[in-house]
Each structure stands twice: as structure tokens, then as C-alpha cells.
C-alpha positions in Angstrom: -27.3 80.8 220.3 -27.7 77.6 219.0 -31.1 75.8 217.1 -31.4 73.9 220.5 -31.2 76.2 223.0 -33.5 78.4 220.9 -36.0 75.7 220.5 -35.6 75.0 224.4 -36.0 78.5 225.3 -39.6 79.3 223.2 -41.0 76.0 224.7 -40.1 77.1 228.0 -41.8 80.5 227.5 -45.0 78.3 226.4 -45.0 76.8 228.8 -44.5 79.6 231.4 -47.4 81.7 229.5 -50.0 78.3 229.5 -49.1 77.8 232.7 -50.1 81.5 234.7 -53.6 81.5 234.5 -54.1 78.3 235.9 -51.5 79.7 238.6 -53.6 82.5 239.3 -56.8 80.7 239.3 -55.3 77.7 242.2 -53.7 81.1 244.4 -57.3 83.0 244.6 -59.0 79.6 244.9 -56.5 78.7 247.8 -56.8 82.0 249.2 -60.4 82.2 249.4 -60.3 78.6 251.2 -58.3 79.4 253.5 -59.5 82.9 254.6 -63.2 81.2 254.8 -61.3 78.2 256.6 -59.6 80.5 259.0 -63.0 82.4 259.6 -65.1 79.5 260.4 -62.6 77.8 262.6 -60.8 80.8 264.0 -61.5 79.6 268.0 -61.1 76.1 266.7 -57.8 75.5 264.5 -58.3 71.4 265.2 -62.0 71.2 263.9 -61.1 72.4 260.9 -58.0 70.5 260.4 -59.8 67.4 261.6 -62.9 68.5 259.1 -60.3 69.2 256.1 -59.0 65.4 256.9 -62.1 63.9 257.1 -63.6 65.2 253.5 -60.2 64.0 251.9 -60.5 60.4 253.1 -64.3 60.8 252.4 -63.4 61.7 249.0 -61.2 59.2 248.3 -63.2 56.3 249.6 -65.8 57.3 247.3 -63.6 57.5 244.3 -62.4 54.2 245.5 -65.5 52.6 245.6 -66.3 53.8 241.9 -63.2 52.6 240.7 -64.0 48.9 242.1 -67.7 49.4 240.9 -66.8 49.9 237.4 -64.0 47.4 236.9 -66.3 44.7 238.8 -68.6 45.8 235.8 -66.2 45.7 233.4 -64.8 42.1 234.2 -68.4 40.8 233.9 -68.9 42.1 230.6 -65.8 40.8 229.4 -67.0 36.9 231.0 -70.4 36.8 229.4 -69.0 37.5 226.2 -66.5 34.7 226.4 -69.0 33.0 227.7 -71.7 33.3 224.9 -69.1 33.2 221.9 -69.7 30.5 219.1 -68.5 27.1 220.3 -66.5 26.6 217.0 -64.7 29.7 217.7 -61.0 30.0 219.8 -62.3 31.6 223.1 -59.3 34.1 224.1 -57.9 33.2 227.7 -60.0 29.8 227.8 -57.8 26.9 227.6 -59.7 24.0 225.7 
């Protein structure tokens, strides 16, 4: 077996050990969902799905809307301090 292979084979094993207890942790997590999914909406397969859909978009949109908030923020920062820099300095991205 050659240095290679045997360097590729004990990072694969790494990787295969790192990787089963978050394995395990996702499959019981999954598991539960569904089983309390499948409980709650047993008579009514298209509420949940319809539920399910509606807390991912939610979600999303809220990350969204976090994500324009804080690089609205950002930009400002960044424009008040070109703006208040000394006037005998070189203000980057200001053409003179």
C-alpha cells in the first residue's frame, strides 16, 4: 500500500468517525419530527405539508430581511466614514 492511499484511507476513517454522531443526532431528530408530524396531521396529510411549507418560507423571509437589515447598516457605516474623513486625506472610492 502506498504513503497515499494510506494517508487517503486514515482521513477517510476521520472522517467517517466525526461524522456518525452528528448522523445519529439528524436520524432521531428526523424521526421524532416526523412521528409527531404524522400524529398531529394523521386525518390531514395536506395541513401539515402546507404547514411544513409555510414555516420554511417564513423562515427564510425572516433571514432575508436580517440579511438586508444588516448590510443596509453596514453600507451607512462605511458612507459616514468617508464622509467625515480629513479633507486633506485621499477618500477611497471618491473621485476628486
Amino acid at each position: 500500500m502506498t504513503g497515499v492511499r494510506r494517508l487517503s484511507r486514515a482521513g477517510r476513517c476521520a472522517r467517517e468517525r466525526t461524522g456518525q454522531p452528528a448522523g445519529v443526532i439528524w436520524a432521531s431528530y428526523s424521526f421524532f419530527i416526523g412521528r409527531l408530524g404524522g400524529k398531529a396531521f394523521e386525518d390531514k396529510p395536506w395541513a401539515g405539508l402546507l404547514l411544513a411549507l409555510g414555516i420554511a418560507i417564513g423562515i427564510s423571509m425572516l433571514i432575508e430581511l436580517a440579511r438586508r437589515i444588516r448590510s443596509g447598516r453596514a453600507r451607512g457605516r462605511a458612507e459616514i466614514s468617508r464622509a467625515s474623513a480629513p479633507p486633506g486625506r485621499a477618500r477611497a472610492g471618491v473621485k476628486g
